[in-house]
C-alpha positions as CSV (number, residue, x, y, z in Angstrom):
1,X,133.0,81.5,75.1
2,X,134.4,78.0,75.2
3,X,137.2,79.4,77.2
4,X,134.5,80.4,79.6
5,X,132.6,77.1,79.1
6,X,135.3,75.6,81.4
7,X,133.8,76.4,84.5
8,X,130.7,75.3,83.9
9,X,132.2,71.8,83.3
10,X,134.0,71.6,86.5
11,X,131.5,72.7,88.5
12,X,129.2,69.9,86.6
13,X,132.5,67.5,87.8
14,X,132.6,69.0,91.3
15,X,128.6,68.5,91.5
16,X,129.0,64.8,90.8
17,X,131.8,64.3,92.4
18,X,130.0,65.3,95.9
19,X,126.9,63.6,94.7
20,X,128.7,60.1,94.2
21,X,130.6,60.5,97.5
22,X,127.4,61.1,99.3
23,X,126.3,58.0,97.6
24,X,129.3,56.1,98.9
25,X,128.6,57.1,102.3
26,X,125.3,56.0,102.7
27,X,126.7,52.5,100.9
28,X,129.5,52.6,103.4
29,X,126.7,53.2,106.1
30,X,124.6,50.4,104.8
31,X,127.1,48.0,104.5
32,X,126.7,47.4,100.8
33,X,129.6,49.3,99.3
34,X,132.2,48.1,97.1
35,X,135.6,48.3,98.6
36,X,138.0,50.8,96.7
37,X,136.0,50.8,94.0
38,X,133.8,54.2,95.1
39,X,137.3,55.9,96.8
40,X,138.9,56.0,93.5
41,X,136.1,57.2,90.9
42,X,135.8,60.1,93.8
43,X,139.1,61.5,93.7
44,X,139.8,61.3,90.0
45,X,136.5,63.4,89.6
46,X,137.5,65.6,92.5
47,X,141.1,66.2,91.1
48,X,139.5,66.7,87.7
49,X,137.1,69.2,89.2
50,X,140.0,71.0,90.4
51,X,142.3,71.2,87.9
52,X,139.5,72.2,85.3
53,X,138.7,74.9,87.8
54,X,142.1,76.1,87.5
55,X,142.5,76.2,84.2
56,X,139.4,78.0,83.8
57,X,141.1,81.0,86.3
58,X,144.0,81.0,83.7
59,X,141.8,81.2,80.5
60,X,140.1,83.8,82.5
61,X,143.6,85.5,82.8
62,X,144.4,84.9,79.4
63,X,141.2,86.6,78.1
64,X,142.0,89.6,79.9
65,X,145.6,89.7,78.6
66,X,144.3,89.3,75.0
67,X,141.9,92.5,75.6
68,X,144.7,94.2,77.0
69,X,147.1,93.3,74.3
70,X,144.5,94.4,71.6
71,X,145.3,98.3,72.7
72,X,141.9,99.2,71.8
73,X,140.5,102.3,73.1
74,X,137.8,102.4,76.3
75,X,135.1,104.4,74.3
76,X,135.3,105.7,71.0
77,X,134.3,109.2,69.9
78,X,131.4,109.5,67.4
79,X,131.7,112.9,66.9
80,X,134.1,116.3,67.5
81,X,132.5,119.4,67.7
């Protein structure tokens, strides 16, 4: 599960990410925005979306390796007749 719970934070980082650049937009629109300021808190969310995103496709691999490696049957007989 907390291997899982990775997406769910970078989607949450994506989310705000787009959320505060729409912000900056209308600012930049407006004519009240601070220079730079905006532009960098942006990308260091969007990176950070990113990479968590990828990292949560590699936990995803690495769960399915561990159930692999496990050599555990499909289905498990109850009973031979």
């Amino acid at each position: 599960m907390p291997l899982r719970l990775i997406h769910l934070i970078a989607v949450a980082f994506l989310v705000f990410a787009f959320l505060l650049s729409a912000r900056a937009l209308y600012m930049y629109a407006v004519g009240t925005a601070v220079t730079g300021f905006a532009t960098v808190i942006i990308l260091i969310l969007i990176v950070g979306g990113l990479t968590l995103s990828c990292l949560g496709v590699i936990a995803e691999y690495l769960i399915a390796v561990y159930d692999e490696l496990k050599a555990r049957p499909r289905y498990i007989v109850a009973e031979r007749t």
